[in-house]
mmCIF file of the N, C-alpha and C atoms, coordinates in Angstrom:
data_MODEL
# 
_entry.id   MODEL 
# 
loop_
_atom_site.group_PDB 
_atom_site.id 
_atom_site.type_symbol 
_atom_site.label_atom_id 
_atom_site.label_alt_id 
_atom_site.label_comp_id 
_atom_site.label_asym_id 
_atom_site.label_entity_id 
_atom_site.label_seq_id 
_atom_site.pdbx_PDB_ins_code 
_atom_site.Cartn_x 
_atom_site.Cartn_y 
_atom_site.Cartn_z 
_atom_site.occupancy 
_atom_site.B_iso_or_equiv 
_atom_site.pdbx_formal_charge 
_atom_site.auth_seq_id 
_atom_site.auth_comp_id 
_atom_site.auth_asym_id 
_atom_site.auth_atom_id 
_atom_site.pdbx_PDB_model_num 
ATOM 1   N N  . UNK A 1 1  ? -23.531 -53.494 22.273  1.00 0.00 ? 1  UNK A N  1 
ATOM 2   C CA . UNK A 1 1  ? -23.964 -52.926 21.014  1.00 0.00 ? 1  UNK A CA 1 
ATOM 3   C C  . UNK A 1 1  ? -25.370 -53.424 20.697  1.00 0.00 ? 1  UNK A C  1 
ATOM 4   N N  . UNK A 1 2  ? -25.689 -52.099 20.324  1.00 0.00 ? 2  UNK A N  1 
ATOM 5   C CA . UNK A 1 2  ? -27.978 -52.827 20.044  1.00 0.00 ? 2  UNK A CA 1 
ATOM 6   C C  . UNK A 1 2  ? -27.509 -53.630 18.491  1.00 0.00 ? 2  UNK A C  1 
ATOM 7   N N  . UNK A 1 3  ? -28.784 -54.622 18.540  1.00 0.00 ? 3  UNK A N  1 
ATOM 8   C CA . UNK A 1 3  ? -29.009 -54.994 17.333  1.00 0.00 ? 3  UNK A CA 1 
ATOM 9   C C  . UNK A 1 3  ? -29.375 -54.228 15.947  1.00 0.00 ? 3  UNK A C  1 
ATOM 10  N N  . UNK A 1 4  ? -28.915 -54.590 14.892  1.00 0.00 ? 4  UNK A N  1 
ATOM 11  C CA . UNK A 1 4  ? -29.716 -53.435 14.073  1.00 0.00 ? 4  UNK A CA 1 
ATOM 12  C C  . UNK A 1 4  ? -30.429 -54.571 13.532  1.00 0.00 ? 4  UNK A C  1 
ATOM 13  N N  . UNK A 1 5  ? -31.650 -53.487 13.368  1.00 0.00 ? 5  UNK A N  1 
ATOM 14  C CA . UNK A 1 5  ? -32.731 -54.070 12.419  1.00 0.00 ? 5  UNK A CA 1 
ATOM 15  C C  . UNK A 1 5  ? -32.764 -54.751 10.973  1.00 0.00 ? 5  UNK A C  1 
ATOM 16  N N  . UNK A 1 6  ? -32.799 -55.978 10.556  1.00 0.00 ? 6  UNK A N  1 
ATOM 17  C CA . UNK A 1 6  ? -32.971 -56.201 9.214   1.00 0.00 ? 6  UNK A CA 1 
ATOM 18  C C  . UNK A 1 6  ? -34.175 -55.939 7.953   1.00 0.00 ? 6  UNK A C  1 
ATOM 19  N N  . UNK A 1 7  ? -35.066 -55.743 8.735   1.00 0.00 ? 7  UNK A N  1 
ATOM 20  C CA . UNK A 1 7  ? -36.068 -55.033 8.060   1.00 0.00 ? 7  UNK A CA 1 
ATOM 21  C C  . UNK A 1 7  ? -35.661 -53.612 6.862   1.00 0.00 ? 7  UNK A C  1 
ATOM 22  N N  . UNK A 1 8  ? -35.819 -53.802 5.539   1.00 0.00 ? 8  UNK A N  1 
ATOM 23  C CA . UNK A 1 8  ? -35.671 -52.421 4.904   1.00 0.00 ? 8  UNK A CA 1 
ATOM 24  C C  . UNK A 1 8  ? -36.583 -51.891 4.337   1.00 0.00 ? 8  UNK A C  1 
ATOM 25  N N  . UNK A 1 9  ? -36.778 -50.745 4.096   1.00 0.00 ? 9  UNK A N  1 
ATOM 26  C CA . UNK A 1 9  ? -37.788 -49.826 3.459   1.00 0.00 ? 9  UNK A CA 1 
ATOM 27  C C  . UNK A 1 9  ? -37.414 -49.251 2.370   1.00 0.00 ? 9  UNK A C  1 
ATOM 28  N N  . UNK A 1 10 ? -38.322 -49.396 1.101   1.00 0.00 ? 10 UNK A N  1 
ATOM 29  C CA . UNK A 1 10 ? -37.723 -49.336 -0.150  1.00 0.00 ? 10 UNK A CA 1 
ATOM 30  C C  . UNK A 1 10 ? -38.545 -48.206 -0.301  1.00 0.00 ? 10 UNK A C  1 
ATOM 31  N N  . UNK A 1 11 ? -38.014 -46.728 -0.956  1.00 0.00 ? 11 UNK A N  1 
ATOM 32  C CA . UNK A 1 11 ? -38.688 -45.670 -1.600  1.00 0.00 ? 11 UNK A CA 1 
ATOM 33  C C  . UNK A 1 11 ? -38.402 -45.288 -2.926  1.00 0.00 ? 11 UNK A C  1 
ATOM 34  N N  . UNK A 1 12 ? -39.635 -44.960 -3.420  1.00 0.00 ? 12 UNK A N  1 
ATOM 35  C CA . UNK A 1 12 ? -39.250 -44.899 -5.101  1.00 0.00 ? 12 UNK A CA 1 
ATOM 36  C C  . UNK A 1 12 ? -39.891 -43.695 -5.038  1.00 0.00 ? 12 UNK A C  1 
ATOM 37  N N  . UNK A 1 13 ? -39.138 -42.542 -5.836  1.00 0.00 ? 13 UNK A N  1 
ATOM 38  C CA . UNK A 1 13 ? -39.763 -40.806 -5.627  1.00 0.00 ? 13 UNK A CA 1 
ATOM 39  C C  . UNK A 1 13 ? -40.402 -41.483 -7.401  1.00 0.00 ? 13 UNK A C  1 
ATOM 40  N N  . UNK A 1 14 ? -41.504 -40.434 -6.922  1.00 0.00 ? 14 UNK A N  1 
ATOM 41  C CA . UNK A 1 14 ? -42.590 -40.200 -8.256  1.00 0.00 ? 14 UNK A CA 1 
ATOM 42  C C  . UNK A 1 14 ? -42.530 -39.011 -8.664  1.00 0.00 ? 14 UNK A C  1 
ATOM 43  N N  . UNK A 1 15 ? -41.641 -38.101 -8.075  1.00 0.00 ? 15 UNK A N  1 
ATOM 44  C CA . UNK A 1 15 ? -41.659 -36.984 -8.846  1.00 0.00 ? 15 UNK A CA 1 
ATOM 45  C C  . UNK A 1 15 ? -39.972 -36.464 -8.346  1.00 0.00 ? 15 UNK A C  1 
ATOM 46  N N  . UNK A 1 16 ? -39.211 -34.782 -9.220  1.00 0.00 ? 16 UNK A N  1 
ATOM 47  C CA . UNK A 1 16 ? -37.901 -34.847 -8.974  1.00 0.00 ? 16 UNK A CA 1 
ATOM 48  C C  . UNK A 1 16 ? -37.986 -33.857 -7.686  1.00 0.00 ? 16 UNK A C  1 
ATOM 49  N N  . UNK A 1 17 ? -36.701 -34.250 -6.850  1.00 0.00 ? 17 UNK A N  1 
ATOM 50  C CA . UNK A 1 17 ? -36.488 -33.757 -5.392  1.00 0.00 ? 17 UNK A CA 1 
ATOM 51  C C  . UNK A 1 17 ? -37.323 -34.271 -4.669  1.00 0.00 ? 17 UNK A C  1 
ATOM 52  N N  . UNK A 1 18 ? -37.461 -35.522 -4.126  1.00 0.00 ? 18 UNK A N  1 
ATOM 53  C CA . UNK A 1 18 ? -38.224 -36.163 -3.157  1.00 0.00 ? 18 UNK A CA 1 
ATOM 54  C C  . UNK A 1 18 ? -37.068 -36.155 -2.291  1.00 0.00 ? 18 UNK A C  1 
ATOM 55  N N  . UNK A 1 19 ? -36.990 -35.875 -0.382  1.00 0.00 ? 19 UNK A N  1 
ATOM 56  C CA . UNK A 1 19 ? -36.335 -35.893 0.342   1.00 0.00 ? 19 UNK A CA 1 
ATOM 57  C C  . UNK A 1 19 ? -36.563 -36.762 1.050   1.00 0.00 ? 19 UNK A C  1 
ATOM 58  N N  . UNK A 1 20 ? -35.897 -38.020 1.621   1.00 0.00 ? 20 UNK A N  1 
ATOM 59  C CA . UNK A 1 20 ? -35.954 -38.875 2.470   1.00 0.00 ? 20 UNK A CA 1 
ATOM 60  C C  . UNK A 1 20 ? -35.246 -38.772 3.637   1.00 0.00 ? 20 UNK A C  1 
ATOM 61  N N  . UNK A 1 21 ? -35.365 -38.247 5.214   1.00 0.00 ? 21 UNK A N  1 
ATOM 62  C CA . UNK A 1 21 ? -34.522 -37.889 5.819   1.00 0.00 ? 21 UNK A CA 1 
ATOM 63  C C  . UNK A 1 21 ? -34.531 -38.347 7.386   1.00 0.00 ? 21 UNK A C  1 
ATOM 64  N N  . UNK A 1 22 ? -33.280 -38.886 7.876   1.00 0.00 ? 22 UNK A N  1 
ATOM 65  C CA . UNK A 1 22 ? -33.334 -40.039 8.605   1.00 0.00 ? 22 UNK A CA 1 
ATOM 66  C C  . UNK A 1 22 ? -33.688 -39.066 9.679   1.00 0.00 ? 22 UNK A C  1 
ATOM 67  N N  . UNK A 1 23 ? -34.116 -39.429 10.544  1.00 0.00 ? 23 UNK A N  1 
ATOM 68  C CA . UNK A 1 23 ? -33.653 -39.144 12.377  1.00 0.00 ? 23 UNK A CA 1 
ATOM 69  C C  . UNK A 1 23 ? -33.371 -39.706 13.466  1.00 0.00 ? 23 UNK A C  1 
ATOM 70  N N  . UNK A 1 24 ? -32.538 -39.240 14.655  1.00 0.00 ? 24 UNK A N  1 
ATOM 71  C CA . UNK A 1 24 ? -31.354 -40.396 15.006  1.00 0.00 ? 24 UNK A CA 1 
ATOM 72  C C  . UNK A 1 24 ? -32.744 -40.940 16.466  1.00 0.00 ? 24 UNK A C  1 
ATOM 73  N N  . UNK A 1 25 ? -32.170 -41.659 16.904  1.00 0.00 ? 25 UNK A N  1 
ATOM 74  C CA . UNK A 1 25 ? -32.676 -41.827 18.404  1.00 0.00 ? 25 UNK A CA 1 
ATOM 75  C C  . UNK A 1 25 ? -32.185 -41.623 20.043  1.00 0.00 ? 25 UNK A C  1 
ATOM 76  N N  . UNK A 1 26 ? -32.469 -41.498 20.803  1.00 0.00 ? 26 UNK A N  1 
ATOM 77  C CA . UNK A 1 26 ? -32.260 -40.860 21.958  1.00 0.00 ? 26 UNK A CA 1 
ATOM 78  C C  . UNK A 1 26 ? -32.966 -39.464 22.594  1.00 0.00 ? 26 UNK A C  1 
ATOM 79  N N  . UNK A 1 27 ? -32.680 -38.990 23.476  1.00 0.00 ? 27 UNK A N  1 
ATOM 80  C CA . UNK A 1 27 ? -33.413 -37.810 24.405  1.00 0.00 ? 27 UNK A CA 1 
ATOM 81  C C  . UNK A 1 27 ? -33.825 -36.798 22.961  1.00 0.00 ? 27 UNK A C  1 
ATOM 82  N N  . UNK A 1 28 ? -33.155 -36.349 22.087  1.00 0.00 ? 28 UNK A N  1 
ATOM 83  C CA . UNK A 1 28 ? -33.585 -35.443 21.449  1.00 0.00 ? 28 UNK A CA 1 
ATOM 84  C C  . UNK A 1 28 ? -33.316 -35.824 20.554  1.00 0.00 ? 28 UNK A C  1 
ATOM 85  N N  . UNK A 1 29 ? -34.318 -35.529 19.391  1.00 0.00 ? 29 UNK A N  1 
ATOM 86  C CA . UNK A 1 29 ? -34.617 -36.180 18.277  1.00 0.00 ? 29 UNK A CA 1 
ATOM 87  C C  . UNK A 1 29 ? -34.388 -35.308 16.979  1.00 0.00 ? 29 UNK A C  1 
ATOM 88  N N  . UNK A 1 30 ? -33.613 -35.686 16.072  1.00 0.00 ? 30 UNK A N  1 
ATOM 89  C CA . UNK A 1 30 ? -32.291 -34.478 15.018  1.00 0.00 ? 30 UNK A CA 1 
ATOM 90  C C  . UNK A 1 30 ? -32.341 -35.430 14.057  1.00 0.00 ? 30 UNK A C  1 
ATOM 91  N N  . UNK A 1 31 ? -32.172 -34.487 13.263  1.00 0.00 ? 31 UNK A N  1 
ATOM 92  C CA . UNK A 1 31 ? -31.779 -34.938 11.631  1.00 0.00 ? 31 UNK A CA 1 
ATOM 93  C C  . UNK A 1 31 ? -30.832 -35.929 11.477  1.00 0.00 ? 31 UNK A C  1 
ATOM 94  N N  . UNK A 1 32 ? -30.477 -37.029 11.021  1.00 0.00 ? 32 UNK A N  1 
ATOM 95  C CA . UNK A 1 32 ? -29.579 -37.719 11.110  1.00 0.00 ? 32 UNK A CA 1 
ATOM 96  C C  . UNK A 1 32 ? -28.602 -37.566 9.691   1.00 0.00 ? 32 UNK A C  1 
ATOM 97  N N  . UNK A 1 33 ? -29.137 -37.944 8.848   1.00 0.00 ? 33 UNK A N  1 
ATOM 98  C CA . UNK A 1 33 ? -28.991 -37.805 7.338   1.00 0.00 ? 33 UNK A CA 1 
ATOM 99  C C  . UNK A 1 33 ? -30.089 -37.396 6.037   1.00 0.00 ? 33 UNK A C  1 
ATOM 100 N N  . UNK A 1 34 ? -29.755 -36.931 5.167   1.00 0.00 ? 34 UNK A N  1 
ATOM 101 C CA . UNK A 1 34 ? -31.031 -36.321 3.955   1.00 0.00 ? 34 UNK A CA 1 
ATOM 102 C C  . UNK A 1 34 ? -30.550 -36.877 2.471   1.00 0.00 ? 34 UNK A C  1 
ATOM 103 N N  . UNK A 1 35 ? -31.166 -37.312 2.128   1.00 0.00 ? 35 UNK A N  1 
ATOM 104 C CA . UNK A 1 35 ? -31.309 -37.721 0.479   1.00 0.00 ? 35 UNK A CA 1 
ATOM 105 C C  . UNK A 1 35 ? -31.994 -37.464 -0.273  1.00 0.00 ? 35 UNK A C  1 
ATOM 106 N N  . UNK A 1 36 ? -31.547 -36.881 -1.434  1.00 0.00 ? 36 UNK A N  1 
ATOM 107 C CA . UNK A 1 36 ? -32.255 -35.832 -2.205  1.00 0.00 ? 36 UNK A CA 1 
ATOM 108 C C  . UNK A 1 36 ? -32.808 -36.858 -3.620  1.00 0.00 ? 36 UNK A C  1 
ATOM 109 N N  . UNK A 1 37 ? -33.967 -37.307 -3.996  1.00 0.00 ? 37 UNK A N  1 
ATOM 110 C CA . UNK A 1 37 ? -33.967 -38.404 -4.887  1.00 0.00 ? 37 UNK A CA 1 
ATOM 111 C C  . UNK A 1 37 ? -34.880 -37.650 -6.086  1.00 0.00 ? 37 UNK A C  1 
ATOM 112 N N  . UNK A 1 38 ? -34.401 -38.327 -7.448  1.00 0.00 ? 38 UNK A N  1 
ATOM 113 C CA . UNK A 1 38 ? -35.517 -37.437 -8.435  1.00 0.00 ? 38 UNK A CA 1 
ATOM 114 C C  . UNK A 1 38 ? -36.145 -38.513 -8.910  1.00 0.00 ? 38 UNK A C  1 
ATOM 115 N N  . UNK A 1 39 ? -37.403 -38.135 -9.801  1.00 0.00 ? 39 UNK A N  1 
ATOM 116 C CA . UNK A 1 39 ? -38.287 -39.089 -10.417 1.00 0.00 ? 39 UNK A CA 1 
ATOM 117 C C  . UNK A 1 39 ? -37.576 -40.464 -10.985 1.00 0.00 ? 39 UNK A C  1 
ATOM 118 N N  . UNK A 1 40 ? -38.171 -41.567 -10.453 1.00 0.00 ? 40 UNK A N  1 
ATOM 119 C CA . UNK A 1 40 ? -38.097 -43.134 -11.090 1.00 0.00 ? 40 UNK A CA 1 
ATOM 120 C C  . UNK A 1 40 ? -36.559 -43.606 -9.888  1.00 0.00 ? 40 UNK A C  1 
ATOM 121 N N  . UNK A 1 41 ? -35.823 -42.885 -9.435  1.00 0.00 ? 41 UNK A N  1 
ATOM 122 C CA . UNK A 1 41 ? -34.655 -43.161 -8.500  1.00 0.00 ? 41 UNK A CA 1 
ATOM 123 C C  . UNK A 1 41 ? -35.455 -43.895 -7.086  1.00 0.00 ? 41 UNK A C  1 
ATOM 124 N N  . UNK A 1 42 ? -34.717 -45.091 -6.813  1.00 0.00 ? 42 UNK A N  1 
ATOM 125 C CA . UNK A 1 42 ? -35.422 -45.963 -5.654  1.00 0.00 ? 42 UNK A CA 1 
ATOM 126 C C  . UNK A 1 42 ? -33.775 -45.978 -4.938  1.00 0.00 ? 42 UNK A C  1 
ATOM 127 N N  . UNK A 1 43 ? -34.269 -45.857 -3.572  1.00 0.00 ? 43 UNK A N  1 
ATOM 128 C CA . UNK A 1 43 ? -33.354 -46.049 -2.364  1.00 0.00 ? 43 UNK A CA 1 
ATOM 129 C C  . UNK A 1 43 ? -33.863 -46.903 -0.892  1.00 0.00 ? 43 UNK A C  1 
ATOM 130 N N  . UNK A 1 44 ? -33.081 -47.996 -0.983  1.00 0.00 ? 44 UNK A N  1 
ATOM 131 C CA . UNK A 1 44 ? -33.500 -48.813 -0.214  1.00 0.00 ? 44 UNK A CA 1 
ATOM 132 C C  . UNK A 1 44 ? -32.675 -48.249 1.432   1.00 0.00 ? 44 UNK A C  1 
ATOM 133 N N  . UNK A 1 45 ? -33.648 -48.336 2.463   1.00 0.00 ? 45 UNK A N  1 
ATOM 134 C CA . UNK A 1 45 ? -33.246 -47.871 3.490   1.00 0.00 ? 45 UNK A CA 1 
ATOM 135 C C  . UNK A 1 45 ? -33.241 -48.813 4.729   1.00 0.00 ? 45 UNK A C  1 
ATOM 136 N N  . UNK A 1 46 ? -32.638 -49.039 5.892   1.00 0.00 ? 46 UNK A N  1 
ATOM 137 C CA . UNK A 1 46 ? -32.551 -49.463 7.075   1.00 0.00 ? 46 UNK A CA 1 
ATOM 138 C C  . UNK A 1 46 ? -32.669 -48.922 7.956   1.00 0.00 ? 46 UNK A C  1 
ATOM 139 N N  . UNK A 1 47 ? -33.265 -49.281 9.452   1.00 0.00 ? 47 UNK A N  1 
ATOM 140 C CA . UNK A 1 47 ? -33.593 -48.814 10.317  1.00 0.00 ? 47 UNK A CA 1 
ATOM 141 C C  . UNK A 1 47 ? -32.029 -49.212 11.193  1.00 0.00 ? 47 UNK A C  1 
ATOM 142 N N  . UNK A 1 48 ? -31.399 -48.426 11.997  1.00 0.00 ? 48 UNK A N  1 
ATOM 143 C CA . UNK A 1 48 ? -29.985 -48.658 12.605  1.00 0.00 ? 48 UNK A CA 1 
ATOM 144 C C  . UNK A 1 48 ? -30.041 -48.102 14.033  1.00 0.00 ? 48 UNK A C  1 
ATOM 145 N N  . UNK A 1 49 ? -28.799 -48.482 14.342  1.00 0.00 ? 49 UNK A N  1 
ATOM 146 C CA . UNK A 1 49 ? -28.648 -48.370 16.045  1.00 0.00 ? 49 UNK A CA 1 
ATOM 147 C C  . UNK A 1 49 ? -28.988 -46.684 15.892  1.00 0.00 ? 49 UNK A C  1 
ATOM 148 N N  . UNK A 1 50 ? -28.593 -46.013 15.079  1.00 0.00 ? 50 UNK A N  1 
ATOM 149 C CA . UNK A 1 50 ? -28.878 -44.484 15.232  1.00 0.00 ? 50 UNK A CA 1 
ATOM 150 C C  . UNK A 1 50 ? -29.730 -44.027 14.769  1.00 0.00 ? 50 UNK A C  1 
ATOM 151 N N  . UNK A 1 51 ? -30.712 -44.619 13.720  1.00 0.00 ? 51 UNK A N  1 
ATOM 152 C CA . UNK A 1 51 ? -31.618 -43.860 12.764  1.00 0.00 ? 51 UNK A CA 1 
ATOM 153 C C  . UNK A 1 51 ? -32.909 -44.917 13.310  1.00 0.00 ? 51 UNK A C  1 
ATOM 154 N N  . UNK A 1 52 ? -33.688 -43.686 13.603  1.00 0.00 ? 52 UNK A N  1 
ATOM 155 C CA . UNK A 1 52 ? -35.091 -44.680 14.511  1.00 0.00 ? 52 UNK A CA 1 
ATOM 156 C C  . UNK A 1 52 ? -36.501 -44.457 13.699  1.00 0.00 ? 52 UNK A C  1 
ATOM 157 N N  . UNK A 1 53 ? -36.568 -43.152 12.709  1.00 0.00 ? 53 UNK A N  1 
ATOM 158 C CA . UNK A 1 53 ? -37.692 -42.709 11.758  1.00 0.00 ? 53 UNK A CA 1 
ATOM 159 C C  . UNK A 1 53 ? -36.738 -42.107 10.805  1.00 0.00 ? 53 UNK A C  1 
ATOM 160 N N  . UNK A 1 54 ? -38.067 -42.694 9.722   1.00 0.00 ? 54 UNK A N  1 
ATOM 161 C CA . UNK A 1 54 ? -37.240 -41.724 8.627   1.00 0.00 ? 54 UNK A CA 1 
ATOM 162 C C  . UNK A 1 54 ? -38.455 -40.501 7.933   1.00 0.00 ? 54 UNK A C  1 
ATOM 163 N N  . UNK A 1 55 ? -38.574 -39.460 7.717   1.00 0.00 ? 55 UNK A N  1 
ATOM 164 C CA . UNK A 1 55 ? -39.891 -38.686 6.705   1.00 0.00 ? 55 UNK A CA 1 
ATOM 165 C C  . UNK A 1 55 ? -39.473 -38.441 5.197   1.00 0.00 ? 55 UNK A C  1 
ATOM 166 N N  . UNK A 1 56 ? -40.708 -38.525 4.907   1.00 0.00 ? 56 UNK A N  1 
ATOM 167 C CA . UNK A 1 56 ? -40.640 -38.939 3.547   1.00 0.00 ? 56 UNK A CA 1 
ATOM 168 C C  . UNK A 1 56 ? -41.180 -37.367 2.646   1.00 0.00 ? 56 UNK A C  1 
ATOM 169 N N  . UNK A 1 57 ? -40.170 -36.228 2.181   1.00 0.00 ? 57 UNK A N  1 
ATOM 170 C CA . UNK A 1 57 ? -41.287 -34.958 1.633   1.00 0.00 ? 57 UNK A CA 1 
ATOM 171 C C  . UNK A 1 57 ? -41.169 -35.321 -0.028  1.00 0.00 ? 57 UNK A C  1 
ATOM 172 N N  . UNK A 1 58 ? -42.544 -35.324 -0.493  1.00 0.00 ? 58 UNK A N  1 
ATOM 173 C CA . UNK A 1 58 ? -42.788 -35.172 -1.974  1.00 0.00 ? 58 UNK A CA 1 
ATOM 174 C C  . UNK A 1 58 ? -43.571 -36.566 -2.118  1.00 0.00 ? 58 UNK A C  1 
ATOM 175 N N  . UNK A 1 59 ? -43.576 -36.653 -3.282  1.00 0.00 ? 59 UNK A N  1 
ATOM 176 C CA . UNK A 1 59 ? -44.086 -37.469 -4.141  1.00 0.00 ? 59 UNK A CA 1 
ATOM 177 C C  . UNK A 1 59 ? -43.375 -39.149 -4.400  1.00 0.00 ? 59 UNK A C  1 
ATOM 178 N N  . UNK A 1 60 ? -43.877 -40.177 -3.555  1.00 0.00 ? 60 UNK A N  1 
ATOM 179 C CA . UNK A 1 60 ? -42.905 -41.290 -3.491  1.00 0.00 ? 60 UNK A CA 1 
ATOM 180 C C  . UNK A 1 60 ? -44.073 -42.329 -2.908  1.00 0.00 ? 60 UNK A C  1 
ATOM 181 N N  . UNK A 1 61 ? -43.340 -43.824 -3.718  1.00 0.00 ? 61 UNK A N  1 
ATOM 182 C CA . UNK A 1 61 ? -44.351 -45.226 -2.894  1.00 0.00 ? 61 UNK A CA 1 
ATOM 183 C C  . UNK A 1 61 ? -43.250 -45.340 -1.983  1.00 0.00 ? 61 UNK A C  1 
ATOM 184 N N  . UNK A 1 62 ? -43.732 -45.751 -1.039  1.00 0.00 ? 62 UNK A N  1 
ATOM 185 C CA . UNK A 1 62 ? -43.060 -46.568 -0.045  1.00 0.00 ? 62 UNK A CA 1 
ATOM 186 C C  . UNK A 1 62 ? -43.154 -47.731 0.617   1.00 0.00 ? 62 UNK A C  1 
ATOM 187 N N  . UNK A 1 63 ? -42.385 -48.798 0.322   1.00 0.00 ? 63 UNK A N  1 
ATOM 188 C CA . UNK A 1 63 ? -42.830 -50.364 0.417   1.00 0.00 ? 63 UNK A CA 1 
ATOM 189 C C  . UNK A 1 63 ? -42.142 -50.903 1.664   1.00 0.00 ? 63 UNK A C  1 
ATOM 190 N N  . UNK A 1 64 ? -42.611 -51.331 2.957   1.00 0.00 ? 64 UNK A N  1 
ATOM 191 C CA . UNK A 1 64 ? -41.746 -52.020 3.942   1.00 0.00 ? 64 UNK A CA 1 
ATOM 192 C C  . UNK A 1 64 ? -42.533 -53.843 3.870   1.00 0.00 ? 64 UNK A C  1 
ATOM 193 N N  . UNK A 1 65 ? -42.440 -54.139 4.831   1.00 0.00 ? 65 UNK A N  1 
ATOM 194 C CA . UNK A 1 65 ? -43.125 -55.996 4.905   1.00 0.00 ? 65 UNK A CA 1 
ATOM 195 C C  . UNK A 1 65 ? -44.147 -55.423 5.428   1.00 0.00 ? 65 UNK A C  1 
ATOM 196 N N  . UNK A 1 66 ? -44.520 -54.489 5.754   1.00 0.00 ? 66 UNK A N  1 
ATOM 197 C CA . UNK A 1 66 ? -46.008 -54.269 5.973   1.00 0.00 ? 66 UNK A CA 1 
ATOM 198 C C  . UNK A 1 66 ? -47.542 -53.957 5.086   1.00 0.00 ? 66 UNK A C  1 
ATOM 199 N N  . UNK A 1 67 ? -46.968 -53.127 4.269   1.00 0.00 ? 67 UNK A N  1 
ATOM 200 C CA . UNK A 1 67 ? -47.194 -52.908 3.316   1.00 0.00 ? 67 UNK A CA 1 
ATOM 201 C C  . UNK A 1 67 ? -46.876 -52.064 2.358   1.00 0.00 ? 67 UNK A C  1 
ATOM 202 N N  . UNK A 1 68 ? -47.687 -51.196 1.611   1.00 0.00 ? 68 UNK A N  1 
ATOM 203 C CA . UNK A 1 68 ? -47.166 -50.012 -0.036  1.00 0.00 ? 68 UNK A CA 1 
ATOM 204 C C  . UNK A 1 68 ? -48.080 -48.656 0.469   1.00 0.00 ? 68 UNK A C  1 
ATOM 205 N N  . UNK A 1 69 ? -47.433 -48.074 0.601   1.00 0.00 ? 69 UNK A N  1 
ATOM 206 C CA . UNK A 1 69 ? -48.395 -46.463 0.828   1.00 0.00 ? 69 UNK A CA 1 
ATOM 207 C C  . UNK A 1 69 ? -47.780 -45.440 -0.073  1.00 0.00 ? 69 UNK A C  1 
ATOM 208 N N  . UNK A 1 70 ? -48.405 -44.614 -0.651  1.00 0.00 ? 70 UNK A N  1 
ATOM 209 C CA . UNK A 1 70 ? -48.341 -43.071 -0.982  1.00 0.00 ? 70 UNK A CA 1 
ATOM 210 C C  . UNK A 1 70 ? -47.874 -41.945 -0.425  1.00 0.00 ? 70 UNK A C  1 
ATOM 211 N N  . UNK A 1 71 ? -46.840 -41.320 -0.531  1.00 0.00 ? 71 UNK A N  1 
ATOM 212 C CA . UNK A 1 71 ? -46.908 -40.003 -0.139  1.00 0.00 ? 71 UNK A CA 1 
ATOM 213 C C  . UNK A 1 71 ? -47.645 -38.816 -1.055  1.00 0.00 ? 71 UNK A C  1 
ATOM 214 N N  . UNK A 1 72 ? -47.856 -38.176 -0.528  1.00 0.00 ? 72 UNK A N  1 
ATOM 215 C CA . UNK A 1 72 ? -48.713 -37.046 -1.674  1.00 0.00 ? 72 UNK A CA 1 
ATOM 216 C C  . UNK A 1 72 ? -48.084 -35.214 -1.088  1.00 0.00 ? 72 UNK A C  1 
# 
């Protein structure tokens, strides 16, 4: 069994219907899961044996240990 990552990524939508939506890993690369978030709602996320990226549509900060960026 792979390790999962402890690292999390915190998103806070800035505006309503921000979609956060995982995708899995291996040969072909698919939707894993979708979360539908509205203004001021924060969802903290993990990187897992199945979920390798996540995209971010709308209006949201996004904070990992790296740093704070914008979506626009």
């Amino acid at each position: 069994m792979q390790k999962i990552n402890d690292e999390y990524v915190i998103i806070k939508a800035n505006e309503d219907g921000v979609n956060v939506i995982g995708l899995t890993r291996g040969q072909d690369t698919r939707f894993n899961h979708t979360e539908k978030l509205d203004k001021g709602e924060v969802m903290i996320a993990q990187f897992t044996e199945h979920t390798s990226a996540m995209k971010v549509r709308g209006k949201a900060t996004i904070q990992t240990k790296h740093g704070m960026i914008d979506s626009e």
